[in-house]
C-alpha positions in Angstrom: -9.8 9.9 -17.3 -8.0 6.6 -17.3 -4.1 6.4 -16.9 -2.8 4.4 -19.8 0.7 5.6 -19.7 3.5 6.9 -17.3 2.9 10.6 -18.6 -0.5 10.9 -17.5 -0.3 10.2 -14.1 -0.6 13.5 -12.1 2.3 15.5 -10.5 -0.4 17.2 -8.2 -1.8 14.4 -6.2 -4.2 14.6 -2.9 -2.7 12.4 -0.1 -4.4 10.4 2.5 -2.7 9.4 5.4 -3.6 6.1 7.2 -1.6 4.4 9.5 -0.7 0.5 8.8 -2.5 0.3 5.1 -0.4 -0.3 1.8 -1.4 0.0 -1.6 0.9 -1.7 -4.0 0.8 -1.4 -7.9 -1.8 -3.9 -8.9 -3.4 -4.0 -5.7 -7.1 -3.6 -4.5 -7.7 -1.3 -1.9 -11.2 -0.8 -0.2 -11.4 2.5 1.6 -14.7 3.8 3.7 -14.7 7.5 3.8 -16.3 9.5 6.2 -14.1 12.6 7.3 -15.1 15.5 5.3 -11.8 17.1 4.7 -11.3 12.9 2.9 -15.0 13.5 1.3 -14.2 16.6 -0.1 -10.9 15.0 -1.9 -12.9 12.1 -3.2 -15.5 14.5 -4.8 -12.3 16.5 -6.2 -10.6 13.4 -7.6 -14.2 11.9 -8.9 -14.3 15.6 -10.8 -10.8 15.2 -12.6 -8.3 12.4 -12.6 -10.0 10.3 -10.5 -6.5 9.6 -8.6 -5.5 9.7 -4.6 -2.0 8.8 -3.1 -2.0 6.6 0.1 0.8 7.7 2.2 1.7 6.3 6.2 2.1 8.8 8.8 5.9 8.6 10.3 4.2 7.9 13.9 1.2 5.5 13.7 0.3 6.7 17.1 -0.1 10.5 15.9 -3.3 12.0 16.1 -2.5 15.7 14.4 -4.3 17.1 11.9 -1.5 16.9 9.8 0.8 13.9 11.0 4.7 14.0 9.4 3.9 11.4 6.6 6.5 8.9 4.9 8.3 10.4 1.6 7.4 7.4 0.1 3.5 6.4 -1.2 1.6 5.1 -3.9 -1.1 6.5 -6.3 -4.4 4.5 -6.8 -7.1 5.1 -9.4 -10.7 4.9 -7.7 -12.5 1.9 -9.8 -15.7 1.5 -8.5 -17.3 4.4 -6.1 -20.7 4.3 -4.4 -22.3 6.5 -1.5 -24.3 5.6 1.1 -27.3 6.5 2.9 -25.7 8.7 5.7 -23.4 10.4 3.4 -20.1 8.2 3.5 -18.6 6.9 0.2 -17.2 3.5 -0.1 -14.3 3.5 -2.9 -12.1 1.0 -4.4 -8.3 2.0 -5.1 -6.4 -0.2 -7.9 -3.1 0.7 -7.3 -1.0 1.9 -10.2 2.9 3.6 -9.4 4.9 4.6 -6.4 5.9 8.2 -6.2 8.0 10.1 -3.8 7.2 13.5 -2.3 8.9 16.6 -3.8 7.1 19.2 -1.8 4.0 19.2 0.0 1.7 22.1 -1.8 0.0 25.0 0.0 -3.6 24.7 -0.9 -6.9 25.8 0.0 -8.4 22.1 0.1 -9.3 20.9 3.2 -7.5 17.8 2.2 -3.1 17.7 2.0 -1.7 17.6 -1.5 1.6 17.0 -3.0 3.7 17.7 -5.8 4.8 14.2 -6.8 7.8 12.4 -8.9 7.0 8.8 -10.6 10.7 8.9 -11.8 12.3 6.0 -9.7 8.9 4.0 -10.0 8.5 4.3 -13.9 8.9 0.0 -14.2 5.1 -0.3 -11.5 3.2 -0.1 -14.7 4.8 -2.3 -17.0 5.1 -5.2 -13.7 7.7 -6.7 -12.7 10.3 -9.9 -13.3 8.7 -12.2 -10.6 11.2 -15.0 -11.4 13.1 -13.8 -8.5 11.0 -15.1 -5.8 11.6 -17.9 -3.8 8.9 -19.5 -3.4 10.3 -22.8 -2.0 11.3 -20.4 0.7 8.5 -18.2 1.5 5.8 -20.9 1.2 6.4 -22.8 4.1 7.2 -20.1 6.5 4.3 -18.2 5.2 2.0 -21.0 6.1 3.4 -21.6 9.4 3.1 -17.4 9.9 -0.4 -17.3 8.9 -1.5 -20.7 11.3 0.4 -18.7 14.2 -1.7 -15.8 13.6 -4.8 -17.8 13.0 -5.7 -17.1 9.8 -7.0 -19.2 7.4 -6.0 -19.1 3.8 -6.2 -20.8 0.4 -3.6 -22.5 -0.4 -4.4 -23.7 -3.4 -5.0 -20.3 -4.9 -1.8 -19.0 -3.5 -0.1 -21.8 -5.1 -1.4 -21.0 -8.3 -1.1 -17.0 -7.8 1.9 -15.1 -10.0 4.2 -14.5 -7.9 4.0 -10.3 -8.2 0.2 -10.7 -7.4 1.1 -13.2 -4.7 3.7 -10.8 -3.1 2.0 -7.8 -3.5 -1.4 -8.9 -2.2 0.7 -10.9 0.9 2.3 -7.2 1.7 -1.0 -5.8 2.1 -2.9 -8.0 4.0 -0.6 -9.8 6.1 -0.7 -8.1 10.0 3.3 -6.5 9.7 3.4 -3.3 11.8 3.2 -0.3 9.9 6.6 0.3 9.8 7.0 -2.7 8.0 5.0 -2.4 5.5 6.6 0.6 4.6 9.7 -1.4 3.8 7.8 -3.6 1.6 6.4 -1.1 0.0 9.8 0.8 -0.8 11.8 -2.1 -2.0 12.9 -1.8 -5.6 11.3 -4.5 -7.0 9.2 -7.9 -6.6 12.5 -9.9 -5.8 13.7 -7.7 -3.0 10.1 -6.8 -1.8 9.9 -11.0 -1.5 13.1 -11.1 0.4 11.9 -8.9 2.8 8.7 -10.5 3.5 10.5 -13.4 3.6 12.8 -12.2 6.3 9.5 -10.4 8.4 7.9 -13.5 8.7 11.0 -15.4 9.4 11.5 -13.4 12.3 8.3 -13.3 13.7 8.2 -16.9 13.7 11.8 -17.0 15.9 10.5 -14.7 18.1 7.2 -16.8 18.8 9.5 -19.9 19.2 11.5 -18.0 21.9 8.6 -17.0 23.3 9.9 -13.0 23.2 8.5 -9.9 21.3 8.9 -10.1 17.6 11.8 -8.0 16.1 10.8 -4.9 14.4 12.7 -3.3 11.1 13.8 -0.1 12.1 
């Protein structure tokens, strides 16, 4: 089943919970799945909608079962799905709407599910007005972020990015904490989401110029 409009996408909606990683609409995410209960949901989303939500756990450091989970995720389509020789499956999410968490569902799955609401996020599958970004601003201090942390990058392809692909694809690779990304991830639109990365990497930088611990949103 492909999703081609905002009805279709499921109000029942597995969840997987994994500390630090954002999916964004428009995003790719490659996932390795190994843990049964998460094999069992793959084979169950493969069966019907094909369709998981990511979701962060409130405390990255929380090794429940069932960790408290952010209100806040988004639902990815699986594109391309393969399985290996010892039984794992390697996936690939494209990322399509945010959704928040009415209720978490009472089910016999091994896996979590969720009764979800795409209300708020109906504008993630028509994009976004990108010509809110400052680039002029987030440029520089991105490239001076990214030499800090030692990673190399292509400039010339950033350059030439859009700027929602840019900012969306920044927000899920760049190293924030996970509490961060979270932030990204729930601000209501490319412009703000671009402000606050903007401001993240602003302050990581201050922080490595004073020499003290970078400054977390709260």
């Amino acid at each position: 089943m492909s999703i081609e409009s905002f009805e279709q996408l499921p109000r029942t909606l597995p969840v997987f919970p994994l500390a630090g990683v954002l999916l964004l609409p428009g995003g790719q995410l490659p996932l390795n799945i190994f843990e049964p209960r998460y094999l069992a949901m793959t084979r169950d989303a493969m069966n019907s909608h094909r369709m998981i939500g990511m979701v962060q756990p409130l405390d990255p450091a929380d090794r429940k079962l069932r960790p408290d989970i952010y209100q806040i995720g988004c639902a990815g389509r699986i594109g391309s799905f393969s399985e290996t020789d010892d039984g794992r499956f390697l996936i690939n999410l494209t990322g399509l709407c945010r959704f928040g968490i009415v209720e978490e569902l009472t089910v016999p799955t091994p896996y979590r599910q969720v009764l979800a609401s795409y209300a708020r996020y109906r504008g993630d599958l028509s994009g976004d007005d990108a010509a809110k970004v400052d680039r002029k601003r987030l440029l520089p201090a991105l490239r001076a972020f990214l030499e800090q942390k030692h990673i190399t990058a292509d400039w010339r392809a950033i350059e030439r990015a859009p700027s929602e692909t840019l900012i969306n694809s920044l927000a899920m690779i760049c190293p924030f904490a996970a509490s961060e990304k979270q932030a990204l991830l729930e601000a209501a639109d490319i412009g703000e989401r671009a402000r606050v990365m903007t401001a993240l990497i602003e302050m990581a930088l201050l922080a490595q110029a004073g020499g003290g611990a970078e400054p977390r949103l709260q």
